[in-house]
C-alpha positions as CSV (number, residue, x, y, z in Angstrom):
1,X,0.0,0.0,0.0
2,X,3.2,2.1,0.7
3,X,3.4,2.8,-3.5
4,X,-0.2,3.9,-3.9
5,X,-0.6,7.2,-5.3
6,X,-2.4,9.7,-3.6
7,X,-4.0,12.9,-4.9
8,X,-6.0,16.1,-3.9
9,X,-9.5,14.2,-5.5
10,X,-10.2,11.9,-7.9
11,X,-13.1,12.5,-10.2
12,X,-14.4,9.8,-11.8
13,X,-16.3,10.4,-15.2
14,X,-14.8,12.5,-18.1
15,X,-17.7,14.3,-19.4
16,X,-18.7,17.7,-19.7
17,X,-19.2,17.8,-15.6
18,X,-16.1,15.8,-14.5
19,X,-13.7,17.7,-17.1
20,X,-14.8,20.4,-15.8
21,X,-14.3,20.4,-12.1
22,X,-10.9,18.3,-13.2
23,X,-9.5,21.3,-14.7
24,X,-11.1,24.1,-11.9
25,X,-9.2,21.9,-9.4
26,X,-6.1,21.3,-11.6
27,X,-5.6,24.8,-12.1
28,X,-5.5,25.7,-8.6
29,X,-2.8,23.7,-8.6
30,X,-4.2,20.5,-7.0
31,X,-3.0,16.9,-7.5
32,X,-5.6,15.6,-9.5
33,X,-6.8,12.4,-11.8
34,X,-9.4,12.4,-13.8
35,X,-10.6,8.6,-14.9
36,X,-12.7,8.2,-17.7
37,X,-14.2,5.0,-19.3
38,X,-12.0,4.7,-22.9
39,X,-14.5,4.9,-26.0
40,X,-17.7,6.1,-23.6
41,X,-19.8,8.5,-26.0
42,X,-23.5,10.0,-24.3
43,X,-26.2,10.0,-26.6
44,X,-27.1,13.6,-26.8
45,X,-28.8,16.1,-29.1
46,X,-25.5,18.3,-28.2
47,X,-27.3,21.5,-28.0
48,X,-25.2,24.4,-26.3
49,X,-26.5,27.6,-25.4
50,X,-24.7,31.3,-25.6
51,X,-24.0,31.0,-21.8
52,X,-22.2,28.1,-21.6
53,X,-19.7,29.1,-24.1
54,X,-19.1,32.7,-22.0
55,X,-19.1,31.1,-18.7
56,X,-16.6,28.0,-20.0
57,X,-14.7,29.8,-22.5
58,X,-15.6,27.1,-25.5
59,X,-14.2,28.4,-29.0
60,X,-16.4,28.6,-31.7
61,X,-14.2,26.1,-33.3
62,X,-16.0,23.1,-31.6
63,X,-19.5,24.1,-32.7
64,X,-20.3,21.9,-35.6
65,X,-23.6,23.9,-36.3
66,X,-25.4,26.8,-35.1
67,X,-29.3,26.0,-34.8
68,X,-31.3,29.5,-35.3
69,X,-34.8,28.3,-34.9
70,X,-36.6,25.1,-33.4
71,X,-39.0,23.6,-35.3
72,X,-42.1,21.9,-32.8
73,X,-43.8,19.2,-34.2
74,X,-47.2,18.4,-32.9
75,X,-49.0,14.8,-33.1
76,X,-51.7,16.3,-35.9
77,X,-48.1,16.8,-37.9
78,X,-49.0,20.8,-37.6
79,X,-45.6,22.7,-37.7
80,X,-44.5,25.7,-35.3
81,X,-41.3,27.5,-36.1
82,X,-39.6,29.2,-33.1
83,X,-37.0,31.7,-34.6
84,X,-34.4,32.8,-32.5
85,X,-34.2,36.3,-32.7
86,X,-30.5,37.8,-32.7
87,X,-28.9,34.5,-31.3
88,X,-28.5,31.2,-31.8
89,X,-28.0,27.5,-30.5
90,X,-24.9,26.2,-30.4
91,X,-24.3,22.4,-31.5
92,X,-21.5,20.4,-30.6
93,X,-20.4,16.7,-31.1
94,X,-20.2,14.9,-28.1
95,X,-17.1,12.9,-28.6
96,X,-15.1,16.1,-30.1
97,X,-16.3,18.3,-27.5
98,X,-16.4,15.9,-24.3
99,X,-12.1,15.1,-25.6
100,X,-11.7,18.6,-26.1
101,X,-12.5,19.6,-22.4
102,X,-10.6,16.1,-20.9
103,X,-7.6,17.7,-22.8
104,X,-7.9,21.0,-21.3
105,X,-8.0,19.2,-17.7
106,X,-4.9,17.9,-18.6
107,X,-3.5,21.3,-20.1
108,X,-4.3,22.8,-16.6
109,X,-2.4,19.6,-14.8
110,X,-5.1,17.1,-14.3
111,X,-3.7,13.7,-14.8
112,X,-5.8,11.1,-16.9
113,X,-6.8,7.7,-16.4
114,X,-8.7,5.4,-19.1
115,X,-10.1,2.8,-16.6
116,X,-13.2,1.9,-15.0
117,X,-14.4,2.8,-11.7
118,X,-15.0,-0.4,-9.2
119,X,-15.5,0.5,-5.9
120,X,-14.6,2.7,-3.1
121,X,-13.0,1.5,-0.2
122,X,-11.4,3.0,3.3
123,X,-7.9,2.4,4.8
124,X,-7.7,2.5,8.4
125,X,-7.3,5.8,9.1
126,X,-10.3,6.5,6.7
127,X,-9.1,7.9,3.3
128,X,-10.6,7.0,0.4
129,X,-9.3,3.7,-1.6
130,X,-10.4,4.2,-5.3
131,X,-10.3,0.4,-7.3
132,X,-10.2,0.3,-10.6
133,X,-10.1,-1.8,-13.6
134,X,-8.6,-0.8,-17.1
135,X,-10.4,-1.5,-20.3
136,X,-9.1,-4.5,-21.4
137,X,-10.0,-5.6,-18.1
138,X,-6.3,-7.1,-17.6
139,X,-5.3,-4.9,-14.7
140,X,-6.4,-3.7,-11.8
141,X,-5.4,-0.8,-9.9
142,X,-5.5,1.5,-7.0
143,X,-5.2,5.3,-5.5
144,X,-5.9,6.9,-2.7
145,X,-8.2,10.3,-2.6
146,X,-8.3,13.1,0.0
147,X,-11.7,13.8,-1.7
148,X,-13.5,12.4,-4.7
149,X,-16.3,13.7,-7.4
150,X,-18.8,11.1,-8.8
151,X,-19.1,12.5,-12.8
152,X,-20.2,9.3,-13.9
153,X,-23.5,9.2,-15.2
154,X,-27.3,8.6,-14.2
155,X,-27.0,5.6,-12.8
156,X,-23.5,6.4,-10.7
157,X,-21.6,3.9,-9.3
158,X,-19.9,6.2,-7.4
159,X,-23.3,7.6,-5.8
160,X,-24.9,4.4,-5.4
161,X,-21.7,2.9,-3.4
162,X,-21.3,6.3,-1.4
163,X,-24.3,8.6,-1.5
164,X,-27.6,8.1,0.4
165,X,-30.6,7.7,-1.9
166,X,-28.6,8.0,-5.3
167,X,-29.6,4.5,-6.0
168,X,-33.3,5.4,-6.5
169,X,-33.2,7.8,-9.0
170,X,-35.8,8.3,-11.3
171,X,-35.0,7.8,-15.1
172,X,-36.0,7.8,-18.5
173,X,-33.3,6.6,-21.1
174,X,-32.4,8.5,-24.4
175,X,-31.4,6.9,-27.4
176,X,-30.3,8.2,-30.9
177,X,-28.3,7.6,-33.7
178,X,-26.2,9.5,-35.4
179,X,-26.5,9.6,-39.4
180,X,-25.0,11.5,-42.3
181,X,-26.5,14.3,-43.3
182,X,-28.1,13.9,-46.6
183,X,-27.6,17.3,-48.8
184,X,-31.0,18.0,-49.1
185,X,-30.8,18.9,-45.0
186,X,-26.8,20.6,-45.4
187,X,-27.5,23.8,-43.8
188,X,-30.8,23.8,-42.5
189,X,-31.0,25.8,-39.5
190,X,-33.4,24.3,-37.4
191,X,-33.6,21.7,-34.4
192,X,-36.9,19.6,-35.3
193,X,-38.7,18.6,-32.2
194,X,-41.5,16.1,-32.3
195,X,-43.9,15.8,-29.5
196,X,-45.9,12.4,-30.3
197,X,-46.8,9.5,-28.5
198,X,-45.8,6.5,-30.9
199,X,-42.5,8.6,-31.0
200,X,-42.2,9.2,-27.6
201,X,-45.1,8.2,-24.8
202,X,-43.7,10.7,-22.1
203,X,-41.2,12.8,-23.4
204,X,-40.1,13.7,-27.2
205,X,-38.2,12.7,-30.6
206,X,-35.7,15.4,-32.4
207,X,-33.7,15.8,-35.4
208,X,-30.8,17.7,-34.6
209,X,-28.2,19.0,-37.2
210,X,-24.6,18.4,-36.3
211,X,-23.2,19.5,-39.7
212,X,-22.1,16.8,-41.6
213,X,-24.0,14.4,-39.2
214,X,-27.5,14.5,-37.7
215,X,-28.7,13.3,-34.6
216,X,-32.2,11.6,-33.9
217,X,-33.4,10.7,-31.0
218,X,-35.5,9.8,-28.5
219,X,-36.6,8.9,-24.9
220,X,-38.8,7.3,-22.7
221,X,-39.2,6.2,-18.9
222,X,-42.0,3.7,-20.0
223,X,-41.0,-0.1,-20.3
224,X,-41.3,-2.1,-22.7
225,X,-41.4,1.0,-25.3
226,X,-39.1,0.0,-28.5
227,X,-36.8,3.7,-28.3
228,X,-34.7,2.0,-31.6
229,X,-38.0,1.5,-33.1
230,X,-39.4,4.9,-32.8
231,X,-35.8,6.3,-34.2
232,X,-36.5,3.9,-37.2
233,X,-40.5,5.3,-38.0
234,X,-39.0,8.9,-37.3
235,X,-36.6,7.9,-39.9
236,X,-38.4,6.7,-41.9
237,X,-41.1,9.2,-41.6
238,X,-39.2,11.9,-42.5
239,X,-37.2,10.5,-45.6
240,X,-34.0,9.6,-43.7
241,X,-34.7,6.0,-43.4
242,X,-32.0,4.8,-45.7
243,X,-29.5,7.7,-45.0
244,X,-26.3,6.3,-43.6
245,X,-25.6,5.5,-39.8
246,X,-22.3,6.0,-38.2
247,X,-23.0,5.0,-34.7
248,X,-25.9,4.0,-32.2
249,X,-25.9,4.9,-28.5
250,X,-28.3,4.8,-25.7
251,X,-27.9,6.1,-21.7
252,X,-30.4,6.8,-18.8
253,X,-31.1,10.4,-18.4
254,X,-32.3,11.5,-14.6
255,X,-35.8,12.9,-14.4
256,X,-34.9,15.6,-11.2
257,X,-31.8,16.3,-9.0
258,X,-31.0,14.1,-6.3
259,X,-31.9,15.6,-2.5
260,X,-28.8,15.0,-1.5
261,X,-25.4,15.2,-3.7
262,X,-22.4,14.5,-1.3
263,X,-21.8,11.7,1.2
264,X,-20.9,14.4,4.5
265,X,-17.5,13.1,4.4
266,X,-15.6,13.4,1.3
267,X,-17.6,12.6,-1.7
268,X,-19.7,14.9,-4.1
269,X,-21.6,13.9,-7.1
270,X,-22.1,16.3,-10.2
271,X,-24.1,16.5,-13.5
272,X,-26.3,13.2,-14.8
273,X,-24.8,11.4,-11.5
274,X,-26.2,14.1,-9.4
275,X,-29.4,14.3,-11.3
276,X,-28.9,17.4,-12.7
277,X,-30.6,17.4,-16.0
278,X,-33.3,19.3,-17.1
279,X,-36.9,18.5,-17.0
280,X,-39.2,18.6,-20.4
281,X,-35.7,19.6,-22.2
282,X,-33.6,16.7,-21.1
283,X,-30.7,19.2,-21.5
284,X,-27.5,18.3,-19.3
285,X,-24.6,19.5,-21.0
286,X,-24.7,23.2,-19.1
287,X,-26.2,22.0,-16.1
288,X,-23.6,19.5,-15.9
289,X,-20.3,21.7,-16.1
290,X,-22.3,24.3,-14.1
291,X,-22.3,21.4,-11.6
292,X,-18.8,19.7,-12.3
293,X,-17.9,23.8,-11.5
294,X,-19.7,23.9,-8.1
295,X,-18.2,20.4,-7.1
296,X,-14.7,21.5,-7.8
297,X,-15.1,24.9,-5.8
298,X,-16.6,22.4,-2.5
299,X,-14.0,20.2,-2.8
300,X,-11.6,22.9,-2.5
301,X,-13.4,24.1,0.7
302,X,-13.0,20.8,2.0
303,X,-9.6,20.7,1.3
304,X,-8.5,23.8,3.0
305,X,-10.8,23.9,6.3
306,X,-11.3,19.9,6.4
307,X,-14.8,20.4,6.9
308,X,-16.6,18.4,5.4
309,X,-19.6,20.6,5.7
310,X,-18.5,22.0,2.2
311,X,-19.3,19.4,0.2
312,X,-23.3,20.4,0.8
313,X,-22.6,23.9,-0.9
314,X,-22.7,22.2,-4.3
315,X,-26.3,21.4,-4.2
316,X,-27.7,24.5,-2.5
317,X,-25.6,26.7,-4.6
318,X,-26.9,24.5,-7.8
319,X,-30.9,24.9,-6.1
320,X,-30.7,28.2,-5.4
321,X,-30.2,29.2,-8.9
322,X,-31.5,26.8,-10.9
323,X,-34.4,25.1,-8.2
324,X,-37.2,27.1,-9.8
325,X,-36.7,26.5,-13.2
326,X,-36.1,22.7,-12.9
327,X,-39.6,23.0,-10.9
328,X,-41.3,24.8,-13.5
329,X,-40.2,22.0,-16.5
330,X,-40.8,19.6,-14.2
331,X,-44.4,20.5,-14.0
332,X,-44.4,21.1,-17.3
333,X,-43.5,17.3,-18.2
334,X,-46.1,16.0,-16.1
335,X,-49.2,18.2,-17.5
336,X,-48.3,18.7,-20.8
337,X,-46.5,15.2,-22.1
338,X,-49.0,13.0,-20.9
339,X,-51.0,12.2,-23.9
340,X,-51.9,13.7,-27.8
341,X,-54.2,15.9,-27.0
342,X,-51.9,17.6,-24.7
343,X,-49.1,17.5,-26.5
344,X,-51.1,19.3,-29.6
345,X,-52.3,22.1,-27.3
346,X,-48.7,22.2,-26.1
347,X,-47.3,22.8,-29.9
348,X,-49.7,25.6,-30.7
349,X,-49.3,27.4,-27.1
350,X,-45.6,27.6,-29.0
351,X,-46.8,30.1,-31.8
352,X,-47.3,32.5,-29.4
353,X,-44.6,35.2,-29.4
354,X,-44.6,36.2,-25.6
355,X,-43.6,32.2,-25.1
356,X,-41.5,32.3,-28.1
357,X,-39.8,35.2,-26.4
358,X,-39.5,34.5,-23.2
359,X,-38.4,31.0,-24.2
360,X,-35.6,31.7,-25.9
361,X,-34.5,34.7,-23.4
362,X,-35.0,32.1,-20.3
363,X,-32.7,28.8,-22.6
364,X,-30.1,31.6,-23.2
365,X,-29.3,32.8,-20.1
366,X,-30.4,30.1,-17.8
367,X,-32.7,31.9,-15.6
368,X,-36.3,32.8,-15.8
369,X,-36.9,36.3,-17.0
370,X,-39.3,38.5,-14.7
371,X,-38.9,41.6,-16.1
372,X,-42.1,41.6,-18.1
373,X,-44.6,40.9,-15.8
374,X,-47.4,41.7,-18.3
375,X,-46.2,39.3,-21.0
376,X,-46.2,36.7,-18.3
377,X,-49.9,37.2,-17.2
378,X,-50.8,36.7,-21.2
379,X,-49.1,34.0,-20.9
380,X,-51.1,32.4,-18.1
381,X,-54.2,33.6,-19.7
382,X,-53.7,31.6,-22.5
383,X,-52.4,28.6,-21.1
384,X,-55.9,28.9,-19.0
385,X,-57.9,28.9,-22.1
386,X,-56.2,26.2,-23.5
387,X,-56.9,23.7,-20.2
388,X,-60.1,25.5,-20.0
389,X,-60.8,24.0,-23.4
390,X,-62.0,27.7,-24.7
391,X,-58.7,28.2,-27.5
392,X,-59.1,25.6,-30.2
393,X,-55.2,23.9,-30.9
């Protein structure tokens, strides 16, 4: 045991959350190692908004598209363009980008690991034991950690070995596949989004441009629903049946953040492991370094006072921003994606401009925009004559 390594934190998980709080803590000039799973790519429409790339410093380099408008689709097949006005969406490939922020972890002194996480033990005196195993499975291996960030997905092995309740988390598991763009969709500007049970019983279907791929996707929480047989009809449905694939990949998403994110000793969870994905959207990849960022900066606080109280800052720093928004799409979810009829009075509340505006303004800059009270009391008049039955979809 004398030879082990030991370092500031491990984080295990190199996506968008665990890169993240790799390189905050690197840079501060921590000993740290970031293990990732070798050849791991998330299934995700790889949408980025305007605020990520300021508050991460991403280049423009790594976007592959930029989405100016979202097209909604409603079960009726009735059409509703949302144009962004003076912006756009960024898109990103998830294996490019997710490499591109392990390297910069590395740049900033992170050391990397391609291995898989097995299980966390204690020496006597406490510290953390991390067990590993290396791709081929051939070798085995261990480190110690003063502290240690669970990045490692929706159904964490870290959380569920460490973390009370992370083992029931609620989930609903995305699925796409990534084809190549035929030419007749080369540069079209929109992200399609299809809200329609056989497509998706509780949640939705999309088309996303990536440039010279395409994404489509879906996801459901409901067993027993075939996710690589509504990508196929979706396919097929919209003339990109016999377009090429490249790859196929599937992954649970998590349906709301966990109530509790660290273990009160020396163990904190961020992004999908911590639950912190987005309700109605599904989107993670912001949430997830905004959480990877908050992990890092309690891990640090641990580090220097010891107390272990830190770790809990993550979470209530994540809630206090970002609690009433995840409410508010949660809510959405449930009323709105429960059947057709819904879903088509969903679709046309979406022509609406105040929505359309605040929308867009909310997505952009992560936060929910009150300074137009009046626009939001239209809003809730309308939605009211929509549940009401009294506006026709």
């Amino acid at each position: 045991m004398s030879g082990m390594a030991t370092y500031d934190a491990v984080v295990v998980g190199g996506g968008p959350a665990g890169a993240t709080a790799a390189a905050d803590l690197a840079a501060q000039g921590r000993a740290v190692l970031l293990m990732d799973r070798a050849g791991r790519i998330k299934p995700c429409g790889g949408a980025i908004p305007p605020r990520l790339m300021r508050d991460f410093a991403i280049p423009d380099h790594l976007l592959v598209s930029r989405a100016s408008a979202a097209r909604m689709h409603a079960p009726s097949r009735t059409q509703v363009d949302m144009p962004i006005d003076n912006g756009f969406v960024g898109m990103v490939d998830r294996d490019v980008f997710d490499e591109w922020l392990r390297v910069r972890a590395a740049e900033a002194g992170a050391e990397r690991l391609a291995a898989t996480f097995e299980r966390l033990d204690r020496e006597p005196d406490g510290t953390a034991v991390i067990r590993y195993r290396t791709k081929e499975g051939r070798q085995e291996g261990s480190v110690r950690a003063r502290a240690v960030i669970g990045a490692d997905g929706a159904l964490s092995a870290v959380g569920r070995q460490t973390v009370p309740g992370a083992d029931r988390v609620r989930h609903v598991f995305a699925y796409h596949e990534i084809i190549r763009t035929p030419p007749e969709r080369a540069g079209k500007p929109a992200c399609d989004i299809f809200y329609e049970g056989k497509l998706s019983p509780d949640f939705y279907a999309w088309i996303f441009p990536h440039g010279e791929t395409t994404s489509v996707g879906t996801g459901s929480a409901r067993k027993g629903f075939s996710l690589r047989g509504a990508v196929g009809a979706l396919r097929a449905a919209t003339g990109l049946g016999e377009t090429e694939t490249i790859r196929r990949e599937g992954a649970p998403l998590p349906l709301k953040p966990l109530k509790r994110w660290d273990n009160g000793r020396d163990t904190v969870l961020a992004g999908d492991a911590a639950g912190a994905v987005a309700p109605a959207s599904g989107e993670g990849i912001y949430y997830g370094m905004l959480g990877g960022r908050l992990a890092a900066q309690s891990v640090e606080e641990l580090l220097q006072t010891g107390d272990a109280r830190a770790l809990g800052s993550a979470r209530r720093a994540f809630m206090r921003e970002h609690g009433r928004v995840f409410w508010v799409l949660g809510m959405m979810q449930w009323f709105w994606y429960r059947n057709d009829a819904l879903r088509e009075r969903f679709v046309s509340i979406c022509r609406d401009p105040d929505v359309q505006r605040l929308t867009w303004e909310s997505y952009m800059n992560k936060r929910l925009v009150r300074r137009e009270p009046l626009a939001h009391a239209r809003i809730f008049l309308k939605d009211m004559a929509h549940l009401l039955r009294l506006a026709t979809p």
